[in-house]
MDAnalysis code that builds the backbone (N, CA, C; Angstrom):
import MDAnalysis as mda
import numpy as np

u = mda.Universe.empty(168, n_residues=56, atom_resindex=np.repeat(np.arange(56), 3), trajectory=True)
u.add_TopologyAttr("name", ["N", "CA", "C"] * 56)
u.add_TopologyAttr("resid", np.arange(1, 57))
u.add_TopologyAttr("resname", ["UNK", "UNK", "UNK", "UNK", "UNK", "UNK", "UNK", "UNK", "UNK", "UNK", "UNK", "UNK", "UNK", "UNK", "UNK", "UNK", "UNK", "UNK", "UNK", "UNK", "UNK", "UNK", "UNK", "UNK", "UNK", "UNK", "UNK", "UNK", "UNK", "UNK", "UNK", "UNK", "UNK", "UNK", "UNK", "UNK", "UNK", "UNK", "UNK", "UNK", "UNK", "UNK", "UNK", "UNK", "UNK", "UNK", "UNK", "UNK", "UNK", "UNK", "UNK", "UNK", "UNK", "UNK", "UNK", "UNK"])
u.atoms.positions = np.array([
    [113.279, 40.662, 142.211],
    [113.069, 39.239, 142.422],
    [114.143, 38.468, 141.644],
    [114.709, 38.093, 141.910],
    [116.086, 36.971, 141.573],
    [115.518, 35.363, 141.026],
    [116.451, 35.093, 139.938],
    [115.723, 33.709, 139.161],
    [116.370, 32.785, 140.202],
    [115.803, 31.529, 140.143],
    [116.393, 30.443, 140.745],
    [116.530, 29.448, 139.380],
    [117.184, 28.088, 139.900],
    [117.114, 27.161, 138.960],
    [116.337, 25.793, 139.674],
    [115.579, 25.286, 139.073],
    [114.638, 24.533, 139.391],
    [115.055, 23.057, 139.059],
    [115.097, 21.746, 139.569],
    [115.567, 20.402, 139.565],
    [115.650, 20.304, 138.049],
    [114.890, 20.648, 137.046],
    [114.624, 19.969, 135.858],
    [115.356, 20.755, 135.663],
    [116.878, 21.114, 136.028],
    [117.768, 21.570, 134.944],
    [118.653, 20.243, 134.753],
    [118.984, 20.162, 133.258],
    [119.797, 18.833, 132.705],
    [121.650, 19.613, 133.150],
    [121.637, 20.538, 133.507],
    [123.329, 21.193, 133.616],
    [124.107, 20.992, 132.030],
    [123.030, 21.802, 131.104],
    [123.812, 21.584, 129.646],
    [125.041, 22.396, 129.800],
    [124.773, 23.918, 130.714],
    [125.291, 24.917, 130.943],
    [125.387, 26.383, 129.952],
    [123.857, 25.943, 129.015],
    [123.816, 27.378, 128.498],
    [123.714, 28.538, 128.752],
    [122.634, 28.516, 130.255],
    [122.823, 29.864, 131.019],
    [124.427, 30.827, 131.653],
    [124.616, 29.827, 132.331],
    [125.874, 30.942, 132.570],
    [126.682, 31.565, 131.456],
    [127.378, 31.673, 130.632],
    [127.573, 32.419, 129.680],
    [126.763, 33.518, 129.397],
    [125.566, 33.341, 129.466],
    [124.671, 34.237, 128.825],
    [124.056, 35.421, 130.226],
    [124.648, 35.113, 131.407],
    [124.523, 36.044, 132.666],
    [125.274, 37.190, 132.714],
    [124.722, 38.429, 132.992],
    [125.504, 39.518, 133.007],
    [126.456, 40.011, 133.411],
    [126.244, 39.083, 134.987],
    [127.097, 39.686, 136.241],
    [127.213, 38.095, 136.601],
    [127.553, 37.377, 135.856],
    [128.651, 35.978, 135.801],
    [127.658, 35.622, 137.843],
    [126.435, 34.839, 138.086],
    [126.447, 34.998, 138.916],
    [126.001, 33.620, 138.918],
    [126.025, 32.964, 137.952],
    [125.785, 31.537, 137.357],
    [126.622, 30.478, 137.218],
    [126.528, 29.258, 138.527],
    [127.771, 28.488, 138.943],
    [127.133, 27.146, 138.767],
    [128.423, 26.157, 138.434],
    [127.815, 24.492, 138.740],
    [127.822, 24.132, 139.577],
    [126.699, 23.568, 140.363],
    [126.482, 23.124, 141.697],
    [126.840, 21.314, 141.276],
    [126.854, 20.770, 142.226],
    [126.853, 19.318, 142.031],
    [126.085, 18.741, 141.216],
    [124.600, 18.719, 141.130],
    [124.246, 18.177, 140.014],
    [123.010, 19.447, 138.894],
    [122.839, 20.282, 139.599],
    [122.594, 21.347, 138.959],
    [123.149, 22.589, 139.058],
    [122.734, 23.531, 138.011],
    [123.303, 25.178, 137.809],
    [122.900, 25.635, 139.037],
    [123.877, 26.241, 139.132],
    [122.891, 27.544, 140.712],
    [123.189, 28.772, 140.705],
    [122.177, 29.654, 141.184],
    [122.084, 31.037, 140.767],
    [122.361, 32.140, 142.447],
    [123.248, 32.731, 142.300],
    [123.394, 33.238, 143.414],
    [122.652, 34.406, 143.507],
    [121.250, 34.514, 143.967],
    [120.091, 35.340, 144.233],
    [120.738, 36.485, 144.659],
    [121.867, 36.950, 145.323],
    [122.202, 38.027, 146.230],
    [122.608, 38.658, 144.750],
    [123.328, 38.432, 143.655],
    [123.980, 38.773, 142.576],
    [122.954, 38.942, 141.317],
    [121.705, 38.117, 141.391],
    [120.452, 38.195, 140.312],
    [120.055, 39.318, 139.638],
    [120.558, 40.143, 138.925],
    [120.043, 41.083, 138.676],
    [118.443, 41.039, 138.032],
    [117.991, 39.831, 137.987],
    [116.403, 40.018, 137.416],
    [116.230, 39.811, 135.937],
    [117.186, 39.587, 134.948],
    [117.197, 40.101, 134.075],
    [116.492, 39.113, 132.929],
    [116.821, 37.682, 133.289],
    [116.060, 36.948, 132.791],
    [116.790, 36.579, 131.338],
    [118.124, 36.544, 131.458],
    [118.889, 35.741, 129.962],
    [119.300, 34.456, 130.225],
    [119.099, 34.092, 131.465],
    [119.363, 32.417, 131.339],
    [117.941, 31.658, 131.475],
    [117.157, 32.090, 131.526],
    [115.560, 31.645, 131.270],
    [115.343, 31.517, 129.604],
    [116.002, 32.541, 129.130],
    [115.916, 33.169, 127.612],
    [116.545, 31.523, 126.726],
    [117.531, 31.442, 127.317],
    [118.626, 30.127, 126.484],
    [117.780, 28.883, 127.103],
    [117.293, 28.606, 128.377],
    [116.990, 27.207, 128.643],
    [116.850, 26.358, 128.080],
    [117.128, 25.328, 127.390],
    [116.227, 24.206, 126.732],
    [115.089, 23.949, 127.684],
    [115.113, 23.564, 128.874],
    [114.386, 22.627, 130.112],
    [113.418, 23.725, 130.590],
    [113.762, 25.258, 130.523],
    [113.096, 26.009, 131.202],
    [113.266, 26.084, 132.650],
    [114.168, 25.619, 133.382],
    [114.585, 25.260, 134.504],
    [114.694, 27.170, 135.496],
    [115.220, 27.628, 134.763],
    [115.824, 29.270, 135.772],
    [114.121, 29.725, 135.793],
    [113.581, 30.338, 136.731],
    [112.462, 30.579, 137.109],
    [112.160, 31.774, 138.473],
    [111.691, 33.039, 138.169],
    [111.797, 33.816, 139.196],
    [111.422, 33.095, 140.237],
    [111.796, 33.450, 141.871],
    [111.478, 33.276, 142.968],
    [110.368, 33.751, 143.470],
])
């Protein structure tokens, strides 16, 4: 199951860095997570302030 990122992300951009397989991009006004690449792993949930990345 692959995380998504949910509206209440502020785009501080702590998650991507902290993704394994770099699969963590800036979308226009939020982070976005490319599900096909998700390995599951759950380290940008880990950093959130907002709590925003959230399995699917």
């Amino acid at each position: 199951m692959a995380y998504v990122i949910q509206d209440s992300c502020i785009s501080c951009g702590a998650c991507e860095p902290e993704c394994p397989v770099s699969c963590i991009t800036a979308g226009d006004s939020i982070y976005v997570i490319d599900e096909s690449a998700c390995i599951d792993c759950g380290a940008c949930a880990n950093v959130c302030p907002v709590d925003a990345p959230q399995p699917k």
